[in-house]
N, C-alpha and C positions, 0 to 999 in steps of 0.2 A: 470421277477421277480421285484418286487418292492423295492427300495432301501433301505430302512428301515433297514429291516433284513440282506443285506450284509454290512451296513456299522454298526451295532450293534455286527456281530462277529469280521468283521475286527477290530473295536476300543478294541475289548476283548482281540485281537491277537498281540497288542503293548505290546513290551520288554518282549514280554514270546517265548518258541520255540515251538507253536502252527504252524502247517500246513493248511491251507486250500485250498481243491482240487475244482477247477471254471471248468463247461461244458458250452463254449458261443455257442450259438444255430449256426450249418453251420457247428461245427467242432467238431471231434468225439476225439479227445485227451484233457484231461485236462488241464488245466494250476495249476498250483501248486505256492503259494503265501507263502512266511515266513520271518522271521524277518522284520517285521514288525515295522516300527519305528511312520510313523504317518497318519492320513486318513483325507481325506476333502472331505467336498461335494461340487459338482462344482455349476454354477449357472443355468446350464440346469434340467430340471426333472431330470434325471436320472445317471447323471457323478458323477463318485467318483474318486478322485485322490487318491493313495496309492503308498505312499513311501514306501521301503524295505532298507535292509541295502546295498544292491546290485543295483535297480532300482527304477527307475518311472514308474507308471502305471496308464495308465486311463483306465479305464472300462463304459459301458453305461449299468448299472445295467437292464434296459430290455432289454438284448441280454443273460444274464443269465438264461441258461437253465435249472443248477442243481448245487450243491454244495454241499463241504460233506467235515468232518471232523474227526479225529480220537477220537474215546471219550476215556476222560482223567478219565471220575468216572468209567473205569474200572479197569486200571491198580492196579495191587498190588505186594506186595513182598512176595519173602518166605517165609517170615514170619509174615506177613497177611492171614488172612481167609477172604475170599470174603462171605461177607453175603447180599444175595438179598433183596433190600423190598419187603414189607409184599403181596403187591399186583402179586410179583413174584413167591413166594414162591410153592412149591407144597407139600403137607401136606402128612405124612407118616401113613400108616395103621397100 
């Protein structure tokens, strides 16, 4: 995967309590990434430094196989009505 777009969520994932779950190619368990304080790109192609409030992490963004995150534009409360867009919609007869 190309760095880009893991260091565009991780920077999204500072001072909120966003999760995101990393698959590095070789190994079949996730890694699991949060509180997130701050991200850097290193000077290789593809190193990201990421701090946690717990760790340091370098990652070699292509060894990312997969990643995934819980989406936040579904949650709602009981007292919210989830209304889909329009393009989701299924039209009643």
């Amino acid at each position: 995967m190309e760095r880009g777009p893991v260091i565009r969520v991780l920077r999204d994932m500072i001072d909120t309590d966003q999760e995101l779950d990393i698959i590095l190619r070789g190994d079949e368990r996730a890694m699991e990434l949060r509180n997130v304080v701050a991200v850097e790109e290193l000077h290789s192609a593809n190193g990201i430094h990421v701090k946690t409030r717990q760790n340091n992490i370098w990652i070699d963004a292509s060894h990312v196989s997969a990643m995934w995150q819980a989406r936040t534009d579904l949650d709602t409360t009981n007292e919210q009505e989830f209304i889909p867009s329009t393009h989701n919609r299924v039209s009643t007869v």
